[in-house]
C-alpha positions as CSV (number, residue, x, y, z in Angstrom):
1,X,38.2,-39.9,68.8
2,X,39.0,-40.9,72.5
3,X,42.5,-43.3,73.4
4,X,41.7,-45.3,76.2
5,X,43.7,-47.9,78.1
6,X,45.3,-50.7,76.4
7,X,45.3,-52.7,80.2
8,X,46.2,-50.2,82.9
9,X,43.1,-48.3,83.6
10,X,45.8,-45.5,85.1
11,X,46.4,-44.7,81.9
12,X,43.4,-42.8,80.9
13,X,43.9,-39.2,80.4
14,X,42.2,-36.3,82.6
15,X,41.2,-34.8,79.1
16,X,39.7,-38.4,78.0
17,X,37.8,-38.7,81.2
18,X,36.3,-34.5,80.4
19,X,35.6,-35.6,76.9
20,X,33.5,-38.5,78.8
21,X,31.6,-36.2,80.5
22,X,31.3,-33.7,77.9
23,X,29.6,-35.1,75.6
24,X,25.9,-36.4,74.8
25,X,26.6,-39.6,73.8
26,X,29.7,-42.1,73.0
27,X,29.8,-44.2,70.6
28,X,32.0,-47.3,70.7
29,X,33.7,-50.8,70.0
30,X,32.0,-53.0,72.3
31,X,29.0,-51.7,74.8
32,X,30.0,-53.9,77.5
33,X,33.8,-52.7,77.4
34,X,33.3,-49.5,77.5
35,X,30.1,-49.7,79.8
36,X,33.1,-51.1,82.8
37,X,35.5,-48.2,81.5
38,X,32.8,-45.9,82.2
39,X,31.0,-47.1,85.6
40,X,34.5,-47.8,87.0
41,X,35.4,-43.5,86.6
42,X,31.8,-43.1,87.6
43,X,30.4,-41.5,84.4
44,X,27.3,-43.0,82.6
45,X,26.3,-41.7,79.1
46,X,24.3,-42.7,76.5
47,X,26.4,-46.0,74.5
48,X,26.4,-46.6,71.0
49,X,27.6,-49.7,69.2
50,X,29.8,-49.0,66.4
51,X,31.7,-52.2,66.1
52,X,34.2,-53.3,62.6
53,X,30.9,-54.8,61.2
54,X,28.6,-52.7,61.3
55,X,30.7,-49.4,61.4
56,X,29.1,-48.0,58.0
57,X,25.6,-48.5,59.5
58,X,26.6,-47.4,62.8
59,X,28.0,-44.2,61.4
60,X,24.5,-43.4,60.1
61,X,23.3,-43.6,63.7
62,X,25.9,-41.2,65.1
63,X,25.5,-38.4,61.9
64,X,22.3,-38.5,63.5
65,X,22.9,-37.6,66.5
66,X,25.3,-35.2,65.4
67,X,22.7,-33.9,63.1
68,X,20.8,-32.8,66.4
69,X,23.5,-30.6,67.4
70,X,25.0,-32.6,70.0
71,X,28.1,-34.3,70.7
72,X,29.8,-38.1,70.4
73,X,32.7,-39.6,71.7
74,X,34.0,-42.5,70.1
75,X,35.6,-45.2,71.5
76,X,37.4,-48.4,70.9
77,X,37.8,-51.3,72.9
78,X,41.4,-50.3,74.1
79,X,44.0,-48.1,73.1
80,X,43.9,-45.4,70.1
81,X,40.6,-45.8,67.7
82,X,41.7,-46.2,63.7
83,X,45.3,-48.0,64.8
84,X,44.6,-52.0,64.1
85,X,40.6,-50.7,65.8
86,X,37.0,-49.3,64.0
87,X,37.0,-46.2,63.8
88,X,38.3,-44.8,60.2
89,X,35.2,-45.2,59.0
90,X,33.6,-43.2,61.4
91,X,35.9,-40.1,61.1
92,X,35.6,-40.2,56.9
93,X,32.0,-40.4,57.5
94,X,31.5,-37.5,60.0
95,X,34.0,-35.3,58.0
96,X,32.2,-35.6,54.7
97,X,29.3,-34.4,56.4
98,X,30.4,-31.5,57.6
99,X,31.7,-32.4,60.9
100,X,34.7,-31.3,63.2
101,X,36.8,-34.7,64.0
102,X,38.7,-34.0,67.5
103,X,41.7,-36.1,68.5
104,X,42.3,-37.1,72.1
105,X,45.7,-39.2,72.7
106,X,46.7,-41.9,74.6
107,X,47.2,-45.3,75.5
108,X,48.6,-47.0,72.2
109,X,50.4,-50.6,71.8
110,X,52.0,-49.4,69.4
111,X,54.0,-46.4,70.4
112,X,54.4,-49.0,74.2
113,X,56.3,-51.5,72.2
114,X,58.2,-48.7,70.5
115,X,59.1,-47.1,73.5
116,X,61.0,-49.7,75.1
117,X,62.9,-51.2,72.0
118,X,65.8,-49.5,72.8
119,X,66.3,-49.1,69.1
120,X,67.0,-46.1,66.9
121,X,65.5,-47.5,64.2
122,X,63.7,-43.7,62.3
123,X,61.2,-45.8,60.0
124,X,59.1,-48.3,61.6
125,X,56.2,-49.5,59.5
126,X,53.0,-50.4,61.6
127,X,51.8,-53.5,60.2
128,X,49.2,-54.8,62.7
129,X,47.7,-58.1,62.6
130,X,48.7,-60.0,59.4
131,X,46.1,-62.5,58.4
132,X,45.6,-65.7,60.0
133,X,45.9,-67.9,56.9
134,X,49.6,-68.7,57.1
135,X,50.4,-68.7,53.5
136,X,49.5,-64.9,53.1
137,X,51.2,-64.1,56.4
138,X,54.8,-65.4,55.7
139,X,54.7,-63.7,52.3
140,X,53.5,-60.3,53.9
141,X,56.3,-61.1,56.6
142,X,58.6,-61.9,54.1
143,X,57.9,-58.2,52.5
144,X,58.4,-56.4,55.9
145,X,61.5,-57.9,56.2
146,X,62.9,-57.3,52.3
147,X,62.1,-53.7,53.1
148,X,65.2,-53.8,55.7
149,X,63.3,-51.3,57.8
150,X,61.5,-51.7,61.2
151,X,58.0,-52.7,62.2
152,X,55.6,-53.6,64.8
153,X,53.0,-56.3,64.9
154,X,50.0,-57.3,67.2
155,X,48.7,-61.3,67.5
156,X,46.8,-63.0,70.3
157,X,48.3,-65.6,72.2
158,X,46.7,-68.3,69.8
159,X,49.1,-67.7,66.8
160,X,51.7,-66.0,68.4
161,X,54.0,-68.7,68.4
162,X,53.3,-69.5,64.4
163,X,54.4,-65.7,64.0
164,X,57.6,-66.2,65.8
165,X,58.2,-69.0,64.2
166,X,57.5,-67.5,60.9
167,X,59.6,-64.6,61.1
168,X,62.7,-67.1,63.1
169,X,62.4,-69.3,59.5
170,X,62.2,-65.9,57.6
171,X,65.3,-63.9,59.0
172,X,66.4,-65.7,62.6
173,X,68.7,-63.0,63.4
174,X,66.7,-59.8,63.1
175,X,66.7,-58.2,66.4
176,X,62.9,-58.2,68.4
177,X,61.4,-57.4,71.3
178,X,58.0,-59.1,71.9
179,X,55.8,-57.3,74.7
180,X,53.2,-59.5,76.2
181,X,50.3,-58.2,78.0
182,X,51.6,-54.6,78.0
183,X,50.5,-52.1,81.1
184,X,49.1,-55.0,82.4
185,X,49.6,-56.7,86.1
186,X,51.5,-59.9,84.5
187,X,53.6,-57.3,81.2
188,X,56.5,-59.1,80.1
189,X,59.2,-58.4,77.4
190,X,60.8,-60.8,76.0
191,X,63.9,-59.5,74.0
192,X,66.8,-61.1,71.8
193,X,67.0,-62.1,68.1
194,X,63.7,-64.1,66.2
195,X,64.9,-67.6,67.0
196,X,65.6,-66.8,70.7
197,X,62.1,-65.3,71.0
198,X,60.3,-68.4,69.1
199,X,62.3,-70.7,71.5
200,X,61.9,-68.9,74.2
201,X,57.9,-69.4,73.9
202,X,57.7,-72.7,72.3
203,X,59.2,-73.8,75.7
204,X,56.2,-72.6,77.5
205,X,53.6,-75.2,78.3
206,X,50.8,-72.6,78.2
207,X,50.6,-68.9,76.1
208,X,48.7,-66.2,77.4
209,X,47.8,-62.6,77.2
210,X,47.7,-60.1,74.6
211,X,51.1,-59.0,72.3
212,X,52.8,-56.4,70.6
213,X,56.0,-57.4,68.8
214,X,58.7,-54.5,67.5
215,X,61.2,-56.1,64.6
216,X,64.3,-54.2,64.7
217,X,65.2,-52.7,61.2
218,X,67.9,-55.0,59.5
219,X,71.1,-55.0,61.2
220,X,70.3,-52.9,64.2
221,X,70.4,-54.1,67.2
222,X,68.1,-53.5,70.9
223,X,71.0,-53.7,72.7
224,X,73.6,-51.1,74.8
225,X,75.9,-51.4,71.3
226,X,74.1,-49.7,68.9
């Protein structure tokens, strides 16, 4: 289970890049993605598609290959495979058959946004996306918060603003910091309490990029005073 790049492709490991061109074949997220991540470090393998829908199936195909004695790489579109990405199914799949599952760090949103909180918050619940539909995401919101403990979220740039929102409407003062495009050429953090953050982007005529948001655990703070 390879970690690759969440943006930066600097960030890929020397042991990622052996495991590339180690193996017999890599299975992964999306062809195409990986098919750039691959031509760009000069390595060209066999790809297999193993996408969210049609992981079980697609799991059949690697035991296969597996079955022959060789070796596969999996891959997701960026960052660590399982963590809000396919992959879980994959690794339960191989293992029951026998299998030796190998982890190979990296790149994660997740431990990005967490490393530049600035908070020493010692739980932090990883959450992921919520769902879309905005009744069930303000009362799974509304649950993070109750718990009083820390955790980190990822949304697109389409309903990021209806999260901050959410969460300003839910608990305004909780401490966030919300990282936009992170590793990337245009990474921003944005940092301050929920209805700072929600103002601070509903003032923007246009939202782009990719983000990782880190809710402080209740009364802690991401500032030099904690």
């Amino acid at each position: 289970m390879v970690a690759t790049p969440i943006g930066n492709l600097g960030d890929i490991t020397y042991r990622a890049l052996e495991t590339f061109k180690a193996v017999d074949a890599i299975a992964c997220e999306d062809t195409r993605h990986t098919l750039q991540l691959l031509t760009h470090f000069g390595i060209r393998k066999p790809l297999l598609s193993c996408r969210a829908r049609n992981e079980e199936i697609a799991s059949e195909r690697v035991l296969e290959v597996l079955g022959k004695g060789q070796d596969v790489a999996y891959a997701s579109d960026a960052g660590t495979p399982g963590l809000s990405d396919p992959g879980a199914v994959l690794v339960r799949t191989a293992r029951a058959a026998g299998h030796r599952i190998v982890p190979i760090p990296g790149a994660s949103a997740f431990a990005s946004v967490l490393s530049v909180s600035g908070s020493s918050d010692k739980t932090v619940i990883f959450e992921g996306f919520l769902s879309p539909k905005p009744g069930r995401r303000r009362s799974r919101l509304r649950e993070l918060c109750e718990t009083g403990n820390a955790f980190v979220l990822y949304e697109s740039p389409y309903r990021i603003l209806k999260l901050l929102t959410d969460l300003a409407e839910i608990e305004g003062d909780r401490a966030i910091v919300v990282g936009r495009e992170l590793t990337k050429l245009h990474e921003e953090l944005v940092t301050g309490t929920a209805v700072e953050a929600r103002d601070a982007f509903a003032a923007r005529d246009k939202i782009l990029g990719e983000f990782s948001v880190y809710v402080a655990g209740k009364n802690r703070s991401i500032s030099a005073d904690d």
